[in-house]
N, C-alpha and C positions, 0 to 999 in steps of 0.2 A: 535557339537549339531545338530540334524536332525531338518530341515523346518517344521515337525508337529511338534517338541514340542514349536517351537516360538509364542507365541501369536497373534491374528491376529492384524494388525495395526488400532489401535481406534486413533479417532478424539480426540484433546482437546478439553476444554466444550469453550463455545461460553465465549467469555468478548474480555478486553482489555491486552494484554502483552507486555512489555517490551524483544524486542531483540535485537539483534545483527547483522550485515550482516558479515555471513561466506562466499560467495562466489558471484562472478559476474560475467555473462557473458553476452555478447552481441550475438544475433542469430538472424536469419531469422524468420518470417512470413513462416506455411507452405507453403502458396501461391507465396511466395517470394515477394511480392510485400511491403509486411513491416518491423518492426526492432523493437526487445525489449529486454531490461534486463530482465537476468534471475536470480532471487534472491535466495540465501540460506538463511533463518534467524535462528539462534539458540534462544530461549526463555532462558532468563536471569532473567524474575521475572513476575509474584508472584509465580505462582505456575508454573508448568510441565519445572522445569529449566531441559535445554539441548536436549527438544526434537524440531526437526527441520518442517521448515514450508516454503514451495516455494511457489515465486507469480513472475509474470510478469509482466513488466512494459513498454506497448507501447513507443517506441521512433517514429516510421514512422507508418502511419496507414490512409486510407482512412474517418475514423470517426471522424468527429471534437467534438464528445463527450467525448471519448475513449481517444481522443488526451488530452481533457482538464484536467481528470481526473488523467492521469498520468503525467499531468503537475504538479497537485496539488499535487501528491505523489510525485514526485522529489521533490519540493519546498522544503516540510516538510524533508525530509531524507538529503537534502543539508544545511539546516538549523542544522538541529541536528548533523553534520560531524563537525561542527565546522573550514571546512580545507577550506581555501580562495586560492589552491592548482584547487580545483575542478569547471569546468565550465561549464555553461550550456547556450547553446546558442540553438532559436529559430526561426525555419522557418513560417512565416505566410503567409495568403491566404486572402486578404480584400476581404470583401462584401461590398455589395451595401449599407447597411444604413451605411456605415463609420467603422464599427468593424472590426472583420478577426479575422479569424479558424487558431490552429495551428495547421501545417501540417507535424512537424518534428521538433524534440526534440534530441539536440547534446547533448553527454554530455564526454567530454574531462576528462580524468584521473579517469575515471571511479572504477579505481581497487582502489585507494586514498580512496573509499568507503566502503572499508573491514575492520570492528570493528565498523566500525558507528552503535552507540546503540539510536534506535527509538521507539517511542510506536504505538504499530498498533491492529487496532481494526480484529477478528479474530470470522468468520461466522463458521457455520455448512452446506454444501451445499449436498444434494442427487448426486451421480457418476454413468450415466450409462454406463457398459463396459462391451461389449459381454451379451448384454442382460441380466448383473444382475446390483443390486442396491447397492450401496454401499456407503458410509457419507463418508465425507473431509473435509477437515480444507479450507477454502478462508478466505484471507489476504483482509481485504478492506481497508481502511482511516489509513494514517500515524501519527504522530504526532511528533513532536522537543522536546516535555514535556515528561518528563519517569514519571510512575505512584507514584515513589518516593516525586515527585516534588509538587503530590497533595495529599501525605498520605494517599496513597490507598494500603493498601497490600497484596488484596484479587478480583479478576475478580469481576466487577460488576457483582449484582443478577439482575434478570431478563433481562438482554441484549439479546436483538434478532438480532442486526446489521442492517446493511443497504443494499438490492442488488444494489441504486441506490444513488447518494449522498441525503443526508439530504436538505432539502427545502428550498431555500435564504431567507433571512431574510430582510423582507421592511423597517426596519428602520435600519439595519445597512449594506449597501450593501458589504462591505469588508470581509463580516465572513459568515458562516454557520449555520442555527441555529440548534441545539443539543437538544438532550433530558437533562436536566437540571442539574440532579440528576446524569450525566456522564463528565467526563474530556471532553472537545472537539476535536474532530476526527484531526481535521484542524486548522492551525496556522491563527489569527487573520488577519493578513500582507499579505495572500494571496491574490491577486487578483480575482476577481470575472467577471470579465470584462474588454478586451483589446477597 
């Protein structure tokens, strides 16, 4: 089959999917200065089962936002393996009022990771490359819950995503608050602060 007759590669629509991790790897930063998993996830449900969706997961990184964020995405994906096989150990940075940034993120038997089925929330972002425009799929917020779990068997309507996490919540400092009407990005148990 010749390359025009292929269809050009479209975005899935924005919601929540249940996947799978087909593949792992570990790489470099292209500045070399940091470290991240590289994800393959195939979608497993509701809709666009088998079509594949990559995200990357800071392990080493200058950014103690970026760091915490993919802290929060391990959690949920380590939780969801169910394999007490897999480890995750944490390098920190104290500050001065008494907290600390994490600065590096191990994570031992990492390939142990391969079939772990996660639900993760899934944007539409504008690509530019070589000066044209073009739409992608970004992987944001994990979750341990599959949409099964909360008898959804259809992407939330109206879902626009998140570019940045969802807002802490002042009376419950352990969780995330969500828009109401959606399953939660993030597993209750996470921490919010070291």
């Amino acid at each position: 089959q010749d390359f025009e007759e292929v269809e050009e590669f479209k975005p899935i629509p924005a919601g929540k999917y249940d996947v799978q991790i087909d593949k792992v790897e570990s790489k470099n930063t292209n500045d070399g200065n940091g470290k991240y998993l590289a994800l393959t996830l195939r979608v497993i449900a509701p809709t666009h089962v088998g079509r594949l969706l990559f995200t990357n997961i800071l392990t080493k990184h200058h950014n103690p936002n970026a760091m915490y964020m993919s802290f929060q995405k391990l959690v949920a994906i380590l939780k969801a393996s169910k394999n007490n096989q897999i480890v995750m150990d944490i390098s920190e940075k104290p500050l001065n009022d008494g907290k600390s940034e994490i600065t590096e993120i191990r994570i031992f038997k990492a390939d142990e990771l391969l079939g772990t089925k996660v639900n993760c929330s899934v944007v539409i972002k504008d690509n530019i490359y070589n000066g044209e425009t073009k739409q992608k799929n970004e992987v944001g917020f994990f979750s341990s819950k599959l949409l099964g779990e909360y008898g959804i068997t259809a992407p939330s309507v109206g879902f626009s995503g998140f570019s940045s996490p969802p807002p802490m919540s002042t009376d419950k400092p352990k969780s995330l608050v969500v828009n109401e009407l959606n399953p939660p990005f993030m597993d209750d148990d996470i921490p919010t602060s070291f």
